[in-house]
C-alpha positions in Angstrom: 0.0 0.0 0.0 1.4 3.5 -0.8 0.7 7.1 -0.1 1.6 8.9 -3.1 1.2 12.5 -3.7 0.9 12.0 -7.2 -1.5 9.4 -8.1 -0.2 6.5 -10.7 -1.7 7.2 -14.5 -4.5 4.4 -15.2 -3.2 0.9 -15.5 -4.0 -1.2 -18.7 -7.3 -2.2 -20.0 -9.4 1.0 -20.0 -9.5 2.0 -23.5 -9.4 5.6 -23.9 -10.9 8.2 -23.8 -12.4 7.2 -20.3 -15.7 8.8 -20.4 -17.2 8.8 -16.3 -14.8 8.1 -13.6 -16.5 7.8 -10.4 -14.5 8.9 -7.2 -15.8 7.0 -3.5 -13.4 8.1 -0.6 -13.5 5.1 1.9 -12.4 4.9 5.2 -13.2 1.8 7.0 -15.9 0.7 5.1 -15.4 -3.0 5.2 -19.0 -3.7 5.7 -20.6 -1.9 2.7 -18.0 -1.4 0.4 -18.1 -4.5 -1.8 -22.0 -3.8 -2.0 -21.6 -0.3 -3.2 -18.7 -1.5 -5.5 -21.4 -4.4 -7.1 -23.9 -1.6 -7.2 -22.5 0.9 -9.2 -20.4 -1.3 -11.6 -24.1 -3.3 -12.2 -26.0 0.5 -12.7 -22.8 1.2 -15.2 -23.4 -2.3 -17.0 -26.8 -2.0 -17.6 -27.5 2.1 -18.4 -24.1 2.6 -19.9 -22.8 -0.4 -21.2 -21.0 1.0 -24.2 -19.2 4.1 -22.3 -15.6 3.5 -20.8 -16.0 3.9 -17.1 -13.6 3.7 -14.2 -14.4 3.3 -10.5 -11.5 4.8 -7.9 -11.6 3.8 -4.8 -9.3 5.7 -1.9 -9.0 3.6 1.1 -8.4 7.0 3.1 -6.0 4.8 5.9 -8.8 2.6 7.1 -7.7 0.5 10.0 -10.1 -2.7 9.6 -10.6 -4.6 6.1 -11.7 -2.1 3.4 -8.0 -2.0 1.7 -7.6 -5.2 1.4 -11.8 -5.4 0.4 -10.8 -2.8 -2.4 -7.6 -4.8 -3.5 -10.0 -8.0 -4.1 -12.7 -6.0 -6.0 -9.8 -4.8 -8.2 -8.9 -8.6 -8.9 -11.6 -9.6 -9.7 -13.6 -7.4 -11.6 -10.6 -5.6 -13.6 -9.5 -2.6 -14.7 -12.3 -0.4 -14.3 -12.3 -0.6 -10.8 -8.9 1.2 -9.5 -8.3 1.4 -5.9 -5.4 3.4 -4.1 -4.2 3.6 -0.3 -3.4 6.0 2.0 -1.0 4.8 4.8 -2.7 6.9 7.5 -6.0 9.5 7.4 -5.3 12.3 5.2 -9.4 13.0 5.1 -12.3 13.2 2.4 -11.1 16.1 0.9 -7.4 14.6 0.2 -9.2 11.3 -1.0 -10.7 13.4 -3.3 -8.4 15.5 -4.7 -6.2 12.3 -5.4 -9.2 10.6 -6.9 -9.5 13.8 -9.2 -5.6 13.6 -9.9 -5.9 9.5 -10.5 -9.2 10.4 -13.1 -8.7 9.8 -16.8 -12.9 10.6 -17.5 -13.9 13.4 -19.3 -17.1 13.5 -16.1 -15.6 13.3 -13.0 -18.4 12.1 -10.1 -18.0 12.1 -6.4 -20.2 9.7 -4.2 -20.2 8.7 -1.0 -19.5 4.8 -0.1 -22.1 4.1 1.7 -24.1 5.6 -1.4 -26.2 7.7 0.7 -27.4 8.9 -2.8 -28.9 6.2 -4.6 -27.0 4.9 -7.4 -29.7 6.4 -9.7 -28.1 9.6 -8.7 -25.6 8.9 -11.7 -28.0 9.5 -14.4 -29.1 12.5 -12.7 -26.0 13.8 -12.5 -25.0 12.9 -16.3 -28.0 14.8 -17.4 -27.1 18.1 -15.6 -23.5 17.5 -17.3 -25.4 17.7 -20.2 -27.2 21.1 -20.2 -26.7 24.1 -21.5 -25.4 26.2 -18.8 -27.1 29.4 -20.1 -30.6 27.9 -20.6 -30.9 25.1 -18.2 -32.2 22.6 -21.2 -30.3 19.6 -22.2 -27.6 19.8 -24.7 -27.0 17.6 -27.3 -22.9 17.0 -26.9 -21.1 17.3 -23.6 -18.4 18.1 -25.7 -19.9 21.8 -26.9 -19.8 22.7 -23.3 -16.4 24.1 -23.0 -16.0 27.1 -20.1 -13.3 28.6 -18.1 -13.5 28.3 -14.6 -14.7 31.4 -13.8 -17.7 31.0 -16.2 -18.6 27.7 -15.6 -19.1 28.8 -11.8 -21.1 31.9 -12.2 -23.6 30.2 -14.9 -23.8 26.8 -14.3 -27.4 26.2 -11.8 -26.1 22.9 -10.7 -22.2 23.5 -11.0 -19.4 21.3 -11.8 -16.5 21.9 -8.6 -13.7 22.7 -11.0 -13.1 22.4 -14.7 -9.5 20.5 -16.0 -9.4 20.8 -19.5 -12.1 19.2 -20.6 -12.8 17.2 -17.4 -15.8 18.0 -15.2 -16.5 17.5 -11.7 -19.6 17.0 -9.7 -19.9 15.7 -5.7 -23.0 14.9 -5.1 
């Protein structure tokens, strides 16, 4: 287990361009985390079967089973799912910010891992990625919807965090 400041580039399989990576800080987690791993990676099967998705996973220095829960999810359910450790607490916000760093999507989400949002929530989300920042009405390419920072902020009714590039955030 490491605690990197920079977080390692995606490893094989994910064929790019990544289009959703979803970020779930965990700390000690060991008894929901394989159920909210099962339920997002079946949600992603079935409504977006042909998008290239990753799930990232930071065990945020749990102390009972979750990094070695996340490391066995990783096995066996491949490269979509990509978990990285913390040695000690560094907190949500630093489990997020390496989960943004770690990110290859163009749509960056953030949930919780006891998915106190429903994993419904994902579609949701998606479709406010999808609007038209000026009108509030969906737009037809996500890839139109290129802002600066600045703009995105003031505009956007349900706002992405930050803008990289062309990545977009949203924690739900």
């Amino acid at each position: 287990m490491n605690d990197a400041t920079e977080a390692p580039p995606p490893k094989g399989g994910l064929k790019p361009p990544v289009h959703l990576s979803i970020i779930i800080p965990c700390y000690n987690e060991e008894e929901t985390i394989s159920r909210t791993v099962a339920a997002i990676s079946d949600y992603l099967n079935k409504f977006y079967p042909e998008q290239v998705t990753e799930l990232i996973l930071i065990n945020d220095g749990s102390i009972d089973r979750t990094g070695e829960i996340l490391a066995h999810e990783a096995l066996s359910r491949g490269p979509r799912i990509r978990p990285h450790h913390f040695a000690y607490n560094r907190g949500r916000g630093a489990a997020i910010k390496t989960g943004i760093r770690m990110s290859a999507g163009e749509l960056v989400i953030c949930l919780d891992a006891d998915l106190s949002y429903d994993v419904d929530h994902i579609g949701e989300i998606l479709q406010e990625f999808t609007k038209d920042p000026r009108t509030g009405r969906g737009n037809q390419s996500i890839h139109e919807r290129r802002h600066s920072q600045e703009r995105a902020v003031e505009q956007t009714p349900l706002v992405p965090l930050r803008e990289l590039d062309s990545c977009r955030i949203l924690c739900w």
